[in-house]
C-alpha positions as CSV (number, residue, x, y, z in Angstrom):
1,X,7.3,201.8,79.6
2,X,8.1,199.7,82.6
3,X,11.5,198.1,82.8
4,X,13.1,194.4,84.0
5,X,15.9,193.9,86.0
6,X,19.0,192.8,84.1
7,X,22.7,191.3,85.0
8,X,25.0,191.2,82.7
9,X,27.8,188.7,82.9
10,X,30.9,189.9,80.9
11,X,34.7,189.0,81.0
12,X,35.7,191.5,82.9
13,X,32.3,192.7,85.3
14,X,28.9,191.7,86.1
15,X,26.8,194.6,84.9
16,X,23.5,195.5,86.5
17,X,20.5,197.5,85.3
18,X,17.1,197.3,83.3
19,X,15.8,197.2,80.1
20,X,12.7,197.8,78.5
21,X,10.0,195.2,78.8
22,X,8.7,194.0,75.6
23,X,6.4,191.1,74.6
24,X,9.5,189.2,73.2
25,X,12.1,187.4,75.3
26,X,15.5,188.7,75.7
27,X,16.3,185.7,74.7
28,X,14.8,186.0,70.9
29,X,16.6,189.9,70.5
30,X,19.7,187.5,71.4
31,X,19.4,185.3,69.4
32,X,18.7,187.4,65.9
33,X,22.1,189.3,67.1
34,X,20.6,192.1,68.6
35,X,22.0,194.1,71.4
36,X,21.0,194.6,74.8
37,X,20.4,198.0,75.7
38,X,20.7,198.8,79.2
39,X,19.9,201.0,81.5
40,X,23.0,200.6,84.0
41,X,22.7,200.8,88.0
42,X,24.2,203.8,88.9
43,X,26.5,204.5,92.0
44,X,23.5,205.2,94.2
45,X,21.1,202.2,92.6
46,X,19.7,204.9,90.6
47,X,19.0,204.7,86.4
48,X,22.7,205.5,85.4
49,X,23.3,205.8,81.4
50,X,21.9,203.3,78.7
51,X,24.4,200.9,77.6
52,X,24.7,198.0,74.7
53,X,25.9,195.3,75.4
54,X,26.9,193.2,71.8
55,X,25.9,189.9,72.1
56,X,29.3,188.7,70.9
57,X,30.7,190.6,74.2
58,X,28.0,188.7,76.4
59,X,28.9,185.8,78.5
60,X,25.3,185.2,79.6
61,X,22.7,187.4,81.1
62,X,20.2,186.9,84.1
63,X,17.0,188.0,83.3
64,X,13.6,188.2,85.1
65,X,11.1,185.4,84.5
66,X,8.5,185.7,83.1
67,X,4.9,185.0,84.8
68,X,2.7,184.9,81.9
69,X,2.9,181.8,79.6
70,X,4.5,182.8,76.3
71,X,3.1,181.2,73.0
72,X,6.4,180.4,72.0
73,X,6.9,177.9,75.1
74,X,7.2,174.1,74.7
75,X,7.1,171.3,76.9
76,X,10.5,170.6,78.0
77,X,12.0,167.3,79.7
78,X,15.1,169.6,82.6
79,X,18.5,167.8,82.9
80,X,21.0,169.5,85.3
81,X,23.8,171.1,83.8
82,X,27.4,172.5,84.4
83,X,28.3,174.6,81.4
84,X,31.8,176.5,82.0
85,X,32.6,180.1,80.7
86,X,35.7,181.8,81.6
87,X,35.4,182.8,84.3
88,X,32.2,181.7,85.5
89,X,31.0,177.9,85.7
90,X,27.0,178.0,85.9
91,X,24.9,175.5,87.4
92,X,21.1,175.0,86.9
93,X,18.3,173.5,85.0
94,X,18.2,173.2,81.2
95,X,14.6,172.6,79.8
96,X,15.7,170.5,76.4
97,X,13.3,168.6,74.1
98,X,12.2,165.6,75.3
99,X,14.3,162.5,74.5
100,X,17.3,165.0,74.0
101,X,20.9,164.3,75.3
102,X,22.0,167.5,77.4
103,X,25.6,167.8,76.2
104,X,24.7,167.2,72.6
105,X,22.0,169.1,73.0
106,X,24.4,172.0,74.1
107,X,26.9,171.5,71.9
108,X,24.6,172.1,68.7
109,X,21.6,174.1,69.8
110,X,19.6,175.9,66.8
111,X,19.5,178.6,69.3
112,X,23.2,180.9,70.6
113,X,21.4,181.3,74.2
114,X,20.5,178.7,76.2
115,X,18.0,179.4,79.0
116,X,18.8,177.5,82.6
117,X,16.4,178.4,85.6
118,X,17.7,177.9,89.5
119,X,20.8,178.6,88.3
120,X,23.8,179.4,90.3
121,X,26.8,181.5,89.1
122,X,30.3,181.6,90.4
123,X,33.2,182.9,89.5
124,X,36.4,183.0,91.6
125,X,34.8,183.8,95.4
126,X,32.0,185.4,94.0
127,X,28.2,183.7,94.0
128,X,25.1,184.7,92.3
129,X,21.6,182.7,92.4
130,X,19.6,183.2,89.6
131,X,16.1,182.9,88.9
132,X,16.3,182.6,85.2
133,X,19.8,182.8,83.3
134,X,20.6,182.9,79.1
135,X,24.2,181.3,78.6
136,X,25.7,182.4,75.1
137,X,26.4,178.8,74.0
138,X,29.4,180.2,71.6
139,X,31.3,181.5,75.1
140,X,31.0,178.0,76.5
141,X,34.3,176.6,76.7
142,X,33.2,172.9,77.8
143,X,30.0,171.6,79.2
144,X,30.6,168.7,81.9
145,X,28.4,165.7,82.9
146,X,24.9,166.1,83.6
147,X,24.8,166.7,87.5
148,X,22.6,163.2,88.0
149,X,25.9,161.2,86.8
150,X,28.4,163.1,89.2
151,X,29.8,161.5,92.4
């Protein structure tokens, strides 16, 4: 079965690997309270042991996008948002219904993982651009004002 690249963004590491691809989003095994299981990057970049990662232990995870439309998609209106979560802050776009308020929206999402694409990560000195990246809402200490109304 062919696998996806994975990073894992806990407290205390940023954990790489794979996992299996599946016909569901990470992003739906997250949100019933599944774990991740991953297959960690070795020492050498090769497979090292699988892992789970407890979705209560998950600050948020980047994950590969996906190139084939999924039936569960919706069309989505994208505000920019900060979001922060010790100790990252992540910046990217959040695809919310349309007509819906971004920090509301964030604050009481149906859904634990929100998805934001052309995100960027940082944390400390350390920078990450991601593709596509799910943010454990319960982990977010504080979400900020949309981008479009900063200085």
């Amino acid at each position: 079965m062919p696998l996806a690249r994975v990073a894992v963004f806990l407290e205390s590491e940023v954990a790489e690997g794979w996992v299996l691809r599946q016909e569901q989003r990470v992003s739906d095994g997250l949100n019933r309270g599944e774990s991740l299981h991953v297959q960690a990057l070795g020492a050498t970049a090769e497979p090292g042991p699988w892992q789970d990662y407890y979705p209560d232990d998950v600050i948020a995870v980047a994950v590969e996008p996906r190139h084939h439309p999924s039936p569960l998609r919706v069309s989505r209106r994208r505000h920019m948002m900060e979001l922060s979560a010790y100790p990252y802050i992540f910046f990217g776009t959040a695809h919310m219904p349309p007509g819906a308020d971004p920090l509301r929206y964030a604050a009481t999402a149906s859904q634990r993982w929100l998805p934001l694409t052309n995100c960027t990560v940082t944390s400390g000195n350390a920078s990450w651009a991601v593709e596509v990246l799910l943010v454990n809402l319960d982990r977010v200490a504080r979400a900020l004002e949309p981008a479009e109304s900063r200085p």
